[in-house]
C-alpha positions, 0 to 999 in steps of 0.5 A: 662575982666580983667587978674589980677583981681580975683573974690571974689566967690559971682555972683556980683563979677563974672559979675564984672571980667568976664563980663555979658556974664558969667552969662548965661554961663553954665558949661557942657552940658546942660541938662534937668531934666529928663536927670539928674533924669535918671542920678541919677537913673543910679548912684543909680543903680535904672534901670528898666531892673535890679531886680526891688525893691520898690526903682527902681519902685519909681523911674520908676514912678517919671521918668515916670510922669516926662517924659509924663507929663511935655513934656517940661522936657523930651526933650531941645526942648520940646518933647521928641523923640517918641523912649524914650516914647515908651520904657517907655511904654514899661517899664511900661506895661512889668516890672513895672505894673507886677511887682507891681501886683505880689509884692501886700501884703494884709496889711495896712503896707505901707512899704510893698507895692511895691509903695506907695499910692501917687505914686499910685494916680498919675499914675493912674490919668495919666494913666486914662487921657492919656493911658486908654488902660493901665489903662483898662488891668487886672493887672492894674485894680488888683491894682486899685482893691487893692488901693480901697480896701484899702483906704475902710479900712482906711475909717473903721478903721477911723470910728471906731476910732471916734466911740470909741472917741466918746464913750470914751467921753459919759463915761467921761461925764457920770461919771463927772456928 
């Protein structure tokens, strides 16, 4: 509106010199957030068609769901391109899930996984949902297999743990009284 007039740098000011118009205004492109996930991905260097790490597959995963899941983040006009899904399939089928079921180590040190258990529960309920086909395969089912395992051994070792606190109860009752 006005030429000689600055902003002081809050919104409020910004309406007050440029008008209404600005606050719908957007600097650059706009983009979605998939598009600025992949972005950061690609910055982190995080690719799938790179040597995969615990890091890049976390990321594959997050990208994934973001994509498939939430159709409205994968695209600015809803859908994405069926070209885009069918090279995350792809991904996941021929990299990812692969590399997942090589890299298990029978430990209960998390960090050692090649994801983790939320990440685990979260594709695999997708998976289950919507690509049973997927879900069914044997590498999948390897991991399914193992994230069972497990979550039985917590369960074990959590049993255990309360049996021992229970025991070390009765002993302090027993030579209090």
């Amino acid at each position: 509106m006005s030429e000689a007039r600055r902003t002081l740098g809050c919104l409020c000011s910004e309406i007050n010199v440029h008008g209404e118009e600005v606050v719908g205004r957007r600097v650059g492109p706009e983009r979605t957030h998939v598009e600025r996930q992949a972005m950061r991905m690609y910055e982190r260097r995080e690719e799938t068609w790179r040597r995969l790490t615990r890091q890049r597959v976390a990321a594959f995963i997050e990208l994934f769901l973001l994509s498939m899941v939430y159709g409205e983040n994968g695209h600015r006009r809803g859908r994405q391109p069926p070209v885009i899904r069918k090279m995350l399939k792809k991904a996941l089928i021929h990299r990812v899930i692969p590399f997942i079921d090589r890299r298990l180590v029978y430990t209960m040190d998390e960090s050692m996984w090649p994801m983790s258990t939320a990440q685990f529960k979260e594709l695999d309920h997708y998976l289950t949902t919507h690509l049973p086909s997927i879900h069914a395969g044997q590498p999948w089912q390897n991991i399914v297999y193992f994230f069972k395992e497990v979550e039985r051994e917590r369960e074990k070792w959590k049993r255990l743990d309360e049996l021992e606190r229970d025991a070390m109860e009765a002993v302090r009752r027993c030579l209090g009284h």
